[in-house]
C-alpha positions, 0 to 999 in steps of 0.5 A, a space after each residue: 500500500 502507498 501513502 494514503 489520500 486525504 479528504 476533507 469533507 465538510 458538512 453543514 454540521 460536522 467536518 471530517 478528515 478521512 484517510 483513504 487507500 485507493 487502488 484498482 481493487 481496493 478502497 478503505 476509508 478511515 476517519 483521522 479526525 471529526 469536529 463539530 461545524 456550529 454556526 454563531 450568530 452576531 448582531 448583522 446575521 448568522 455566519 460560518 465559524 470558519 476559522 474554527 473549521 480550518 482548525 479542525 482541518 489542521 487538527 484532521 491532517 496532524 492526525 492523518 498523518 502521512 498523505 499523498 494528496 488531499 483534497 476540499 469539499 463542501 457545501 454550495 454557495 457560500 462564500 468568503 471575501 477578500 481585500 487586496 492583500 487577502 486578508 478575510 473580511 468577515 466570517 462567510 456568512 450562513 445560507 440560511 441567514 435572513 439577508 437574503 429573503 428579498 434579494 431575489 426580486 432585486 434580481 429578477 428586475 433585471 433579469 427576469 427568472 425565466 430568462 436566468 433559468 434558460 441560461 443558468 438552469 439554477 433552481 430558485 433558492 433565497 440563498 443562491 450566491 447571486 442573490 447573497 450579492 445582491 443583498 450584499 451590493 450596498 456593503 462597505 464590505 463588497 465594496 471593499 473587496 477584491 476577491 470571492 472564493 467559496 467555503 472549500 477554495 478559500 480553505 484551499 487558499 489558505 493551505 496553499 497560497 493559490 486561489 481558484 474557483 472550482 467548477 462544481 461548486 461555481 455552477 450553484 452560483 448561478 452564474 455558470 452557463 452549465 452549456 459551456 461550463 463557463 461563466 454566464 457573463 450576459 447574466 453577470 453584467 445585467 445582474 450587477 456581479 462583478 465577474 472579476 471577483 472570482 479566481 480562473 476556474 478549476 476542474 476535478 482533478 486539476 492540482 492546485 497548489 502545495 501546502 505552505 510551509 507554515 501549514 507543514 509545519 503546523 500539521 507535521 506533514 513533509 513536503 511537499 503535499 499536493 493538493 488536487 481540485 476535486 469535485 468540491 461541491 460536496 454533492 458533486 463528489 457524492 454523486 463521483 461515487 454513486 455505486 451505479 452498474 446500472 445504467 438508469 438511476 436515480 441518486 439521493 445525496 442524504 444528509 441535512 438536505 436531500 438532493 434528489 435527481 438524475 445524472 445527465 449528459 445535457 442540462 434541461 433548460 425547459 420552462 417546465 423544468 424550472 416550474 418544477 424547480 430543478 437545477 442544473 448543477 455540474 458534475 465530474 467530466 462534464 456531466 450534470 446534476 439535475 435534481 430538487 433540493 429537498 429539506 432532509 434530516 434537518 427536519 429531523 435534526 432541528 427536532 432533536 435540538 429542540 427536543 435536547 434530550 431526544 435518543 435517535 435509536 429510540 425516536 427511529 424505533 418510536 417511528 417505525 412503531 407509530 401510524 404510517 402516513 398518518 399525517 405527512 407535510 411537503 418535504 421542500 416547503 421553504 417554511 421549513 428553511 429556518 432554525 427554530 421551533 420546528 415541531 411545532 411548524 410541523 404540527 401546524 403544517 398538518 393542522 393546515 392542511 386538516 390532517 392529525 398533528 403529530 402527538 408524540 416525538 415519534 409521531 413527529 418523526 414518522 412524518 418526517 420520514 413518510 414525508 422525505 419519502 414521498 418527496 422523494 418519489 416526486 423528485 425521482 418521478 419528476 426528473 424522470 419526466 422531464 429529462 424524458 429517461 426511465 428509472 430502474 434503481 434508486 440509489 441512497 448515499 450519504 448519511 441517510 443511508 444509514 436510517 433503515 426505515 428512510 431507505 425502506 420508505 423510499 423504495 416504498 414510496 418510488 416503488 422502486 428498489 432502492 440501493 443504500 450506501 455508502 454513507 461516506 460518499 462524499 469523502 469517497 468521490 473525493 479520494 476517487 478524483 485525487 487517485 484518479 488524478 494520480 493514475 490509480 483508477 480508472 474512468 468514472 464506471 470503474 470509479 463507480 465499480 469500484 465503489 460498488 464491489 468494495 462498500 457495504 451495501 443494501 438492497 431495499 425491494 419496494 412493498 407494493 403500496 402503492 394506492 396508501 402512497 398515492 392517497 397520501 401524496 394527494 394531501 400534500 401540496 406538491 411545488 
């Protein structure tokens, strides 16, 4: 075995080093460091402690030791800024911050939302990169800076010196056309962006740069230590290392979202796709990412904070126990954006549309699962009409893989089999592009060969129930 590959993946609310010995028929993963990911709160809005995150990183490396490679993914659209001689202004701000509620219509005044759909084919969210610029476009902090980079490039800037912009993650800016994979510049200009702001773009698999001194010395690693571009978007590396033989799937990237679509050669640019509000998000070689956000375990998350107490196992096992879709509430509603009180929006969503409110704390969790599974089948049905392919198999990776009554109400609910695994995808698709960078696999299919043959996995067939899934898909307002 060689030194091994380092990833770091960061979520939403923990960050993870993870070390990883890659060849044509072996892949193990092992975790070196996890730390927690805590947003805070200050009087202009809630941030990122994004100093603390490149703590942990350093902490993750002097753990990991001996690396042959490492690289960055994140979440999507955030963003820190720079001044000219490129020191941080500010702790990047978090995308569920409120400063962006009205942005959007800013925006659209100057190019209205089907125009910015045909040539972006970015689905409407309130926390999308272009409108985080038009909230922040009469800042002295804008006005002060000289650079953007976003959450894993502005980690990578630190630990090399270089800067860049990675295209997986440039193209949830919604400023990417994901034709050509460049810069929508018409859109930039008549949106007010500056396009000189952000660093020349960078795909998987591209190096970028070496760890400074400084950091080898912090982390006692000897030089020199590259680091590769990879498909930084967090989703983005996921999808790298869906586990697919097939050749007509569906994937569910699970975690405190659920991005649920198909992999694609061309995006899908129609008005009808962007009704449904799907994006077209850039993948490895090329590809696209054409799925719904949907709001995920953080349902179930927010739940548990506010519950403080609450056991998972016990709430799991309180839910598969409980009345299936007794009551269940629209998965994707951006009422359910927030931090805060969030059982009780859910019992208020239910009351709304004159359904049973949830009683009990595994009540509330039933619904939750029942209503991520029916989103679910949505998602995969929606995007199987509108990209016009058929689906055999639907593919569960990331955390939620490892809840075993998700997976079974999902392959229930899309009446479909569903494959769950791994859990740690995204740290896997990362190592995958660095080794393949290096020559030690091959194409994308052996990349997901590979997957397939060395993680554990497991199969889920659908129960035939179709007539309770479709009665109660009617109770739900659908987007």
């Amino acid at each position: 075995m060689h030194t091994p590959y380092a990833a770091i993946d960061l979520g939403a609310s923990s960050g993870r080093v993870m070390t990883a010995q890659v060849t044509p028929d072996t892949l193990t993963l092992t975790e070196s460091h996890r730390f927690p990911n805590r947003p805070t709160r200050t009087p202009d809005g809630l941030h990122w402690d994004i100093l603390g995150l490149y703590t942990g990183i350093l902490d993750g490396l002097r753990a990991s030791g001996p690396v042959c490679s490492l690289g960055i993914d994140s979440w999507a659209v955030d963003h820190g800024l720079l001044d000219a001689d490129g020191a941080l202004l500010g702790n990047p701000f978090h995308y569920r911050d409120t400063r962006t509620d009205h942005a959007a219509e800013q925006v659209w005044a100057s190019v209205p939302q089907e125009e910015l759909y045909a040539a972006t084919g970015i689905q409407y969210a309130p926390f999308n990169t272009l409108y985080q610029l038009a909230a922040a476009r009469d800042t002295a902090q804008l006005r002060a800076a000289r650079r953007l980079l976003l959450i894993p490039d502005l980690l990578t800037y630190w630990l090399t010196g270089q800067q860049g912009t990675e295209l997986t993650n440039a193209s949830t800016t919604q400023l990417i056309d994901p034709r050509t994979g460049d810069w929508a510049h018409g859109i930039a200009e008549r949106a007010g962006v500056d396009l000189g702001l952000f660093a020349p773009l960078r795909r998987p698999g591209d190096p970028a740069g070496e760890l400074l001194p400084h950091v080898l010395d912090e982390t006692g690693l000897t030089g020199p230590v590259p680091v590769t571009t990879v498909a930084s978007h967090d989703t983005a590396s996921a999808v790298a290392a869906v586990p697919a033989t097939e050749e007509h799937f569906a994937y569910i990237c699970t975690g405190t979202w659920s991005l649920a679509g198909l992999e694609l050669d061309a995006p899908v640019l129609t008005e009808e796709s962007r009704a449904a509000n799907f994006t077209n998000e850039l993948g490895i070689d090329g590809t696209v990412r054409y799925l719904r956000n949907i709001m995920g375990l953080w349902l179930l998350q927010e739940c548990q904070r506010t519950w403080r107490d609450a056991d998972l196992a016990e709430l799991l096992d309180g839910a598969a126990r409980s009345t299936p879709l007794r009551s269940v509430v629209d998965a994707g509603d951006p009422a359910f954006l927030a931090p805060g009180g969030m059982p009780e929006r859910i019992a208020a969503a239910c009351r709304a549309t004159g359904q049973p409110e949830p009683r009990t704390r595994a009540e509330t969790t039933r619904c939750i699962l029942d209503s991520l599974a029916l989103a679910h089948r949505r998602a995969v049905a929606d995007a199987a009409r509108l990209a016009d392919r058929p689906v055999d198999v639907v593919h569960i990776v990331g955390g939620g893989a490892r809840n075993d009554l998700l997976c079974r109400l999902t392959a229930d609910a899309c009446g479909l089999p569903v494959v769950a695994g791994p859990p740690e995808a995204a740290a896997l698709g990362n190592v995958l592009v660095q080794a393949r960078a290096q020559g030690d696999i091959g194409d994308r299919a052996a990349m997901r060969r590979l997957v397939a043959r060395t993680q554990e996995l497991t199969r889920y067939e659908p129960r035939g129930r179709r007539a309770e899934w479709d009665a109660a898909a009617a109770r739900v307002t659908t987007p």
